[in-house]
N, C-alpha and C positions, 0 to 999 in steps of 0.2 A: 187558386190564389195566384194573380200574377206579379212578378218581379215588378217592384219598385224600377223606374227610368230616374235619371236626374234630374236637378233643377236646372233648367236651359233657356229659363226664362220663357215669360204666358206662350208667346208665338210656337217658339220650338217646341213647348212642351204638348202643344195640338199638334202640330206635327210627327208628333214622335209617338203619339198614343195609339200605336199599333201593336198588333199581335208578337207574341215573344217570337213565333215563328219566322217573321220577318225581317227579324233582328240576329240571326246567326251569325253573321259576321265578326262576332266576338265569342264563340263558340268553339268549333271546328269544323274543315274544312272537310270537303267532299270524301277524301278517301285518307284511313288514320295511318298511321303507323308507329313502328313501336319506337321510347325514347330511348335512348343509350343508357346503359346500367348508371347508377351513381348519380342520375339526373332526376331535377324534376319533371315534372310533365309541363308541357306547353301545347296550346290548343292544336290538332292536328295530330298527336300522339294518342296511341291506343288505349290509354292509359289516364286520358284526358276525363273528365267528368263527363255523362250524359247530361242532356238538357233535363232529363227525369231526375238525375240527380239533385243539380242545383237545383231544379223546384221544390223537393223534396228540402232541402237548406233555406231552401226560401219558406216554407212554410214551418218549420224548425224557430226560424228570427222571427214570426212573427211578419212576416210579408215585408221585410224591411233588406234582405241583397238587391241591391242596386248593379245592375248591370252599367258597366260605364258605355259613356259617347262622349268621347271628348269633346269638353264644352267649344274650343272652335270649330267643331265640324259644320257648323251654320255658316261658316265661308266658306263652303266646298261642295261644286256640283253633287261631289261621287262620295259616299261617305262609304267604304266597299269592307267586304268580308277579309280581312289579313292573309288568309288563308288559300282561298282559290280565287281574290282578285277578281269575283263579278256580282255579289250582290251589291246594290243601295238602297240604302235604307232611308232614304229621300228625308234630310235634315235639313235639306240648302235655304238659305231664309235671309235677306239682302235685313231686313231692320233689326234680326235679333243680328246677327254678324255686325252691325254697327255700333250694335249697343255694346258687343263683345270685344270689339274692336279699342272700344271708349275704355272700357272697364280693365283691359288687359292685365295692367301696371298696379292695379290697384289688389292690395293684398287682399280685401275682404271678399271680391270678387271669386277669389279663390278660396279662402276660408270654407266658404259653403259646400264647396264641390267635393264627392269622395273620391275623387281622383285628379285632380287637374295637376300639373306641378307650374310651382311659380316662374320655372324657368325652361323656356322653350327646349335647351339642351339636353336636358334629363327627361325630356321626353320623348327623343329621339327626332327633333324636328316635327313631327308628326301633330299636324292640325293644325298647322301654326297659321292664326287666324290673320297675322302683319301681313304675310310673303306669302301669300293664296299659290300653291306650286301643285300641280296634281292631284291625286286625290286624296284623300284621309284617311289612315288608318289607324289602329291604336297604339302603334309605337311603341312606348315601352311604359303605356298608362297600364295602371292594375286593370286584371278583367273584371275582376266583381269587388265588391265592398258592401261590407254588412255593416248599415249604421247600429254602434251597440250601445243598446241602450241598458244592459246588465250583464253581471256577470256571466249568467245562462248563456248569452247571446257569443261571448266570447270564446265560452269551452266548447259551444257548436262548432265554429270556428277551427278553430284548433283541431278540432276531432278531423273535420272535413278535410283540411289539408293534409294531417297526418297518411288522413284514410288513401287518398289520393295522391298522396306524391305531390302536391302544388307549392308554387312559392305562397311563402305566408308574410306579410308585412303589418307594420301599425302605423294608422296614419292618424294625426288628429289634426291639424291646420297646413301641416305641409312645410312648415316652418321649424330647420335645422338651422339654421343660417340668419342670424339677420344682424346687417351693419350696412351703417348708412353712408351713400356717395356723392360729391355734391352734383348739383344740378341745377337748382336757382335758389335764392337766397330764402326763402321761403318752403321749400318742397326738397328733401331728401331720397335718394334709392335707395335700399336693399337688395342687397344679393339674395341670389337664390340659387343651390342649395346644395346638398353633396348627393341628392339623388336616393338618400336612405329610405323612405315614404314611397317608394313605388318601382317598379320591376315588372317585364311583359311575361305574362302568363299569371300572377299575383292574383290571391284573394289578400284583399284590406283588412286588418280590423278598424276599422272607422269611428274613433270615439269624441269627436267633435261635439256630440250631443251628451256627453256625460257632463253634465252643469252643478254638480250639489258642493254646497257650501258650507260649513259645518258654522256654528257660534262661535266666537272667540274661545276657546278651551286653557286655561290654567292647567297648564300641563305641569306634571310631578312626576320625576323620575329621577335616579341615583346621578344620573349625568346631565340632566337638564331640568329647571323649572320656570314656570313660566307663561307668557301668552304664545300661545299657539294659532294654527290653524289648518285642519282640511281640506282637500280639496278634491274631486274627480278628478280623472286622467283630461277631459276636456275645456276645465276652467283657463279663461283663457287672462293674459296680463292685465289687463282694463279691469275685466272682473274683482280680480282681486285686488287692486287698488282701490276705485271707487265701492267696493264693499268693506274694505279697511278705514277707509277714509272716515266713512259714516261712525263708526268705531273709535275714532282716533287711531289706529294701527296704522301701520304700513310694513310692507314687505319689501326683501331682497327679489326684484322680479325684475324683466326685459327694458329696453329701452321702446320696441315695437309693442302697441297695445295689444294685437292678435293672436302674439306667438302664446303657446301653449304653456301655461309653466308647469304645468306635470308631467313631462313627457322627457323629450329629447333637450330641453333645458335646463331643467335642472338635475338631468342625470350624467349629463357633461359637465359641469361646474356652474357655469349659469352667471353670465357679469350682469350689472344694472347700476343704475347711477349713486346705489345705497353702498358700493362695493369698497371702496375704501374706508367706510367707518363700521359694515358690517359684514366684510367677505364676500364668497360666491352664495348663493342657492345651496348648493350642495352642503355647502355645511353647515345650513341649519334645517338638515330633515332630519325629523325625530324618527317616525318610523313609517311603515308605505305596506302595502298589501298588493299582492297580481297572482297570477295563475299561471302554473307553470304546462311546458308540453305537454303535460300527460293529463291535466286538466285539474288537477286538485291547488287548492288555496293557496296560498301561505302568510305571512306575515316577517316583515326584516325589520329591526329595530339594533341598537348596540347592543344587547343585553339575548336575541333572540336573531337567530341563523347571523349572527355576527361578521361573517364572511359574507354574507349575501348582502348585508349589510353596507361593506365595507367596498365589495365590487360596486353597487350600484351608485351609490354617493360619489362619481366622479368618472367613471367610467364609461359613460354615454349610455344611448339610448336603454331601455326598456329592454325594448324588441331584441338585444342582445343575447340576453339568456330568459325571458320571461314577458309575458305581458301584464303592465302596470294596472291600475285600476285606480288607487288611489295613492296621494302621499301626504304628511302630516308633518309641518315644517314651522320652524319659531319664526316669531313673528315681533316689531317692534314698534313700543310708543311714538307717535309721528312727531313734524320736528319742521319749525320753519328751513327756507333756503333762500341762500342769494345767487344771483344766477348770472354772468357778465358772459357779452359776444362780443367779438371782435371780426372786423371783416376789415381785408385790404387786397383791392385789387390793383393789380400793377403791371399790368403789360402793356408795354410800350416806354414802361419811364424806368421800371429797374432792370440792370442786367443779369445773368444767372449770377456769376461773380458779387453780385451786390445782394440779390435774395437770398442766396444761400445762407449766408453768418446768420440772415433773419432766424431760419428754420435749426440751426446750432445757438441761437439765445434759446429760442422755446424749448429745446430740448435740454439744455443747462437747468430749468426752473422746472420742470415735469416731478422730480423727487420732492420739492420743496410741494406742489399744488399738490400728490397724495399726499404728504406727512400730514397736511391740513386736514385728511380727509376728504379731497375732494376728488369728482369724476370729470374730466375733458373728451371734448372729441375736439379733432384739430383736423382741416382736410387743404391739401393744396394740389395742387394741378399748373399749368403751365399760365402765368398771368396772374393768380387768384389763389389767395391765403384764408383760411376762416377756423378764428377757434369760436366753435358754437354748441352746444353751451357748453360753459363751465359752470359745473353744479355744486355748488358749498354748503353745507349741511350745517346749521347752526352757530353759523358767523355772519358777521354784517355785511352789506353792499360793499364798505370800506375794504374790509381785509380780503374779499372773492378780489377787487382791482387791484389790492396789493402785488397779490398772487403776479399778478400779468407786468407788476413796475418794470422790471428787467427787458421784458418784450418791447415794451410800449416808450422806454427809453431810448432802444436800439432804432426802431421808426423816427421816432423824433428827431435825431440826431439824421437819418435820413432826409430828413424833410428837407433841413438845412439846404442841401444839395439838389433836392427834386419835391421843388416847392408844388407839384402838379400832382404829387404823392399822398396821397388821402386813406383815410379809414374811419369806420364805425364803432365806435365803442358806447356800449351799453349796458348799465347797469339797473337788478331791479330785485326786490325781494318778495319772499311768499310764505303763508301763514304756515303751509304742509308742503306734504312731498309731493301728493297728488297734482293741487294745483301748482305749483313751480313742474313737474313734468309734464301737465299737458302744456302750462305755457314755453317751456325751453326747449321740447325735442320735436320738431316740425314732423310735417304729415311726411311719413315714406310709402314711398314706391317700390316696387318688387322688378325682380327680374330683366335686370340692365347694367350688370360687371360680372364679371369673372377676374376672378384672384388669387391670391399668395398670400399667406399671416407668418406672424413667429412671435410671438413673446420676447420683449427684450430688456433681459436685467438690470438691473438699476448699476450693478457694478463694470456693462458696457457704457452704458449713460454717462459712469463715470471716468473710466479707468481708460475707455479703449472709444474716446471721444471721434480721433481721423478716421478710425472703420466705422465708427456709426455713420459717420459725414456723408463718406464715401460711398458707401453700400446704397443711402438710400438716393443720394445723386444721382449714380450710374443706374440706378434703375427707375427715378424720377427721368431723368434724360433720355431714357429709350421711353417715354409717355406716357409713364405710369401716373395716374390718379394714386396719390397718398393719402390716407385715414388711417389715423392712429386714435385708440382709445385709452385714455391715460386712468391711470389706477392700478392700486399693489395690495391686496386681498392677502396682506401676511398672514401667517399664523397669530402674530399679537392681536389682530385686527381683529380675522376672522374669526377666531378663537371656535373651531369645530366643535360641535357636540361630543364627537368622537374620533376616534380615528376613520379615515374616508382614503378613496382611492385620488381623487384631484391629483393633475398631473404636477408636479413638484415645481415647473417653473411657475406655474403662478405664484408661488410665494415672495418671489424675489424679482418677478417683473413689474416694469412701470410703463414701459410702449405696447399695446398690444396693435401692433401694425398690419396693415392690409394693405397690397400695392395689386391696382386692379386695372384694366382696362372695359370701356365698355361694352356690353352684351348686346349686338344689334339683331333685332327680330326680321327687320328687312333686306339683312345682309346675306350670300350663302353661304349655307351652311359649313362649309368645308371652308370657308375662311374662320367662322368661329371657332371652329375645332382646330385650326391652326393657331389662331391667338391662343390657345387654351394651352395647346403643345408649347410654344413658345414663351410661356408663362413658367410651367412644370420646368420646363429645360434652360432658364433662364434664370429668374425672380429668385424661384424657392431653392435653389442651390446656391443665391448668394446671401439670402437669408440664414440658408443654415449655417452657410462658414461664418459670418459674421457673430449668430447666437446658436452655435453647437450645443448639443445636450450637455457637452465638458463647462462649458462656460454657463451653463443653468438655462441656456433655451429652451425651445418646445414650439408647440404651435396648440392653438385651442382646437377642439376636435369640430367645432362647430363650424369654426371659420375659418378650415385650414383648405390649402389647396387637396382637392381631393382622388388629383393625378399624384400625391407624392410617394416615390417610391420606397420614402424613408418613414411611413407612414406610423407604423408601430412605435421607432424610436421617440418619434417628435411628436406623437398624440399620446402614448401610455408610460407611465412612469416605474411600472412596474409589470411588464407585462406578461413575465413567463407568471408569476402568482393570478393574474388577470385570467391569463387565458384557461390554468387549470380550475380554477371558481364557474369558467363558461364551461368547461366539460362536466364538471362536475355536475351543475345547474340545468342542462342540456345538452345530454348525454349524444339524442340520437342528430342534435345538428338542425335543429328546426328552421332555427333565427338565423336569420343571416341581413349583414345591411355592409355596405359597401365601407371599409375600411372599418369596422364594427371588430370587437375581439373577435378571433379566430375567422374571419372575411379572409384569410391567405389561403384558406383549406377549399375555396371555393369559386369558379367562374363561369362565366356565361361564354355556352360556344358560339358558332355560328348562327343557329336556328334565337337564338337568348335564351334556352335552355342556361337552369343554374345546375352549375354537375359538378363533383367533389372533382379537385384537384388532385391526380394520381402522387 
């Protein structure tokens, strides 16, 4: 039986239908040696799997490990062995590299892949199909991915990596991260990503293809009653929308249709445009089911492993201490919306001095548009303002404009003075949630910012007005792109099923801000990684002084800068109870994902071996 290749599109994929043996190059290299104690194995180590093995794994899944070839190696002469630096495995292919080229940006493009990452950085530059530079290697893509298609498929898994010392990751869309940047008034970006989805020497569990959707369920239980609903680890947010819809339901789910909602979303808290009249994600999972290191079942509900329970409802990924498989989360009667954008560009007619008080009106009226219930995203950059959408859940076109009176007087009173000063305002409303979100949250795009968040209180908003001012000036001024997403997921709001790990400031914040610059694919390298340093050593330290954990800050785990030193304090709320639920859960240290509980125990040396931290 031979190893499944990926999809790389018709062309590539006749090109690529060779022998496994010609395909080593993600393997290991000519001569092994042994890894350093305390380490995983990385291809090249003695230690490393035989090709006999993986076959043997591969015919275990059912013929379904996927050997990766990073999808841009169709831009690259030399697509070579990592290891000893002379095989090619002859990928090079000028029309599918164009197609690939086209499709880069585009999330779904990546969706399908079991390895690609959305953003060139986390993949160690490596195959970056923009900036064609030498030859291809795997970088720090996983080596193999077993698409699973059952639980069996996962505990093989599991077993193999144990067996072998490898790193083990979960990966289902590749999507940690998403919030939108502008770009044209039409088409949004998304970031990508904290890099948790994939690691060099990595076997995947790849559950993309876990699709099952349970019926509405009438759930009964001492802490909750009600409609419910199921889902596989690989249902993805579209799904469960337009499956609700049909229903009349709808769910707390993402703003991006692709991202995953069983996964790394909503086990971080999980925002969505339901989030001021219904909370995060997180707190309305009833109960979830996954498989732990040693390979046996379980089940987390309030009432059963209540600690496991209580870790995973907020504390990120899966992959932490366990791999998911399924979760079972309330679900609610759907609900028209009215939906108002506002656009004002203005470079060349106002000065900073004059934009600025704009950007302290909108943030005076941010606690009043939650109190409504409602969700904002706002984004500005140098010349160009847009709140797009604001999303109002069961109020009229009338009271969503209201919302903006205070904004939209402060302009006007402008105009007076710079009659050349324009904007777009538009109002419109929708029978559901569905359609008001496909019509209000424009197509994104993947992998073009890198950034800084922090959750910001509603009692800096109110209290500590000149440091909000200032903070996001001085770092608007050094060319920060600003996106804030407005929304306060209290406790009265959210009203959790139960008690849950969510990191404590969302209860009390109303800006969830990101100050980002752009991710340029044809730029080098070593300048990106400079922007990124100069982000970490810049942005997110004035971030925190501003919303300190003392002053009820934080940063979302999903969207947080993921150089932050102070990573623990500002992503976990609770983290010494956190981290002993992750030993307790996995004991021998399986999971690991980059700023992930208990992630300080562990790093990648020189070779990207993962090796405990002495």
């Amino acid at each position: 039986m031979s190893l499944v290749l990926p999809k790389l599109y018709p062309l590539l994929v006749v090109l690529v239908a060779i022998t496994i043996s010609a395909i080593l190059f993600l393997v290991q290299g000519t001569s092994a040696q042994a890894a350093p104690a305390a380490c995983r194995n990385v291809p090249g180590d003695a230690g490393w799997p035989t090709t006999r093995s993986w076959n043997q794994l591969n015919k275990t899944v059912g013929g379904r490990l996927i050997k990766t070839i990073p999808i841009g190696s169709s831009c690259y002469k030399n697509t070579v062995n990592v290891a000893n630096r002379k095989d090619d495995i002859h990928v090079y292919n000028e029309a599918t590299c164009e197609n690939v080229q086209k499709n880069w940006h585009e999330p779904t493009f990546h969706d399908e892949s079991s390895s690609s990452v959305m953003q060139t950085y986390f993949g160690n530059n490596s195959c970056n199909p923009i900036n064609v530079q030498g030859d291809c290697g795997i970088g720090s893509h996983v080596q193999y991915a077993i698409d699973v298609r059952n639980d069996q498929d996962a505990i093989a898994g599991i077993a193999f990596a144990r067996k072998y010392n490898i790193r083990l990751v979960i990966r289902n869309t590749g999507h940690e991260y998403l919030f939108p940047f502008p770009f044209r008034y039409d088409r949004l970006i998304q970031s990508s990503y904290l890099g948790k989805s994939t690691g060099f020497g990595a076997l995947a569990l790849w559950t993309h293809h876990l699709k099952d959707i349970s019926p509405v369920i009438q759930y009964k239980s001492n802490y909750y009653s009600g409609p419910a609903l199921k889902v596989s680890a690989g249902v993805q947010v579209s799904e469960v929308y337009n499956y609700l819809e049909k229903q009349q339901y709808t769910a707390v789910g993402g703003e991006c249709p692709s991202v995953g909602i069983a996964g790394g979303y909503i086990f971080a808290g999980g925002h969505s445009p339901g989030t001021s009249l219904y909370g995060l994600a997180a707190d309305g999972i009833l109960e979830m089911s996954g498989i732990f290191a040693n390979g046996s079942h379980f089940t987390a509900s309030p009432t059963h492993n209540q600690d496991l329970y209580w870790f995973l409802s907020g504390s990120g990924a899966g992959g932490t201490v366990a791999y998911m498989s399924s979760v079972t989360f309330r679900i609610f009667k759907d609900f028209p919306v009215s939906g108002v954008s506002f656009i004002m560009p203005y470079a060349g007619i106002l000065t900073e001095d004059e934009f600025w008080p704009v950007i302290d009106t909108w943030h005076s009226i941010t606690p009043d548009i939650t109190a409504a219930g409602a969700y904002a995203y706002a984004f500005y950059q140098q010349g160009y303002l847009q709140i797009w959408p604001l999303f109002l859940p069961l109020k009229s076109e009338s009271e969503a404009l209201n919302l903006l009176k205070p904004l939209i007087s402060h302009v006007e009173r402008l105009k007076k003075t710079h009659p050349k000063l324009n904007y777009n305002l538009t109002a419109s409303s929708y029978p559901s949630f569905n359609t008001a979100y496909k019509a209000l949250f424009p197509h994104l795009l993947s992998g073009t910012f890198q950034w800084s968040s922090r959750l910001i209180p509603k009692t800096i908003i109110q209290n500590h007005k000149s440091d909000l001012s200032k903070t996001f000036r001085s770092i608007f001024n050094q060319g920060a792109a600003m996106v804030e997403a407005i929304m306060n997921p209290s406790l009265q709001v959210s009203r959790p099923v139960a008690p849950n790990s969510v990191l404590p400031a969302w209860r009390t914040s109303i800006i969830d801000v990101v100050a980002g610059t752009p991710y340029n694919d044809s730029a080098p390298f070593e300048q990106m990684r400079a922007d990124r340093k100069f982000i970490t050593e810049n942005w997110t330290p004035a971030l925190e002084k501003l919303a300190p954990v003392e002053r009820g800050g934080g940063a979302y785990m999903n969207e947080a800068d993921a150089d932050d030193p102070n990573w623990r304090e500002s992503f976990y709320g609770f983290y010494e109870r956190q981290l002993a639920i992750k030993r307790k859960y996995d004991p021998e240290g399986l999971w690991y994902a980059k700023t992930a509980v208990g992630s300080e125990f562990w790093a990648e040396d020189e070779a990207q071996r993962l090796c405990r931290v002495k």
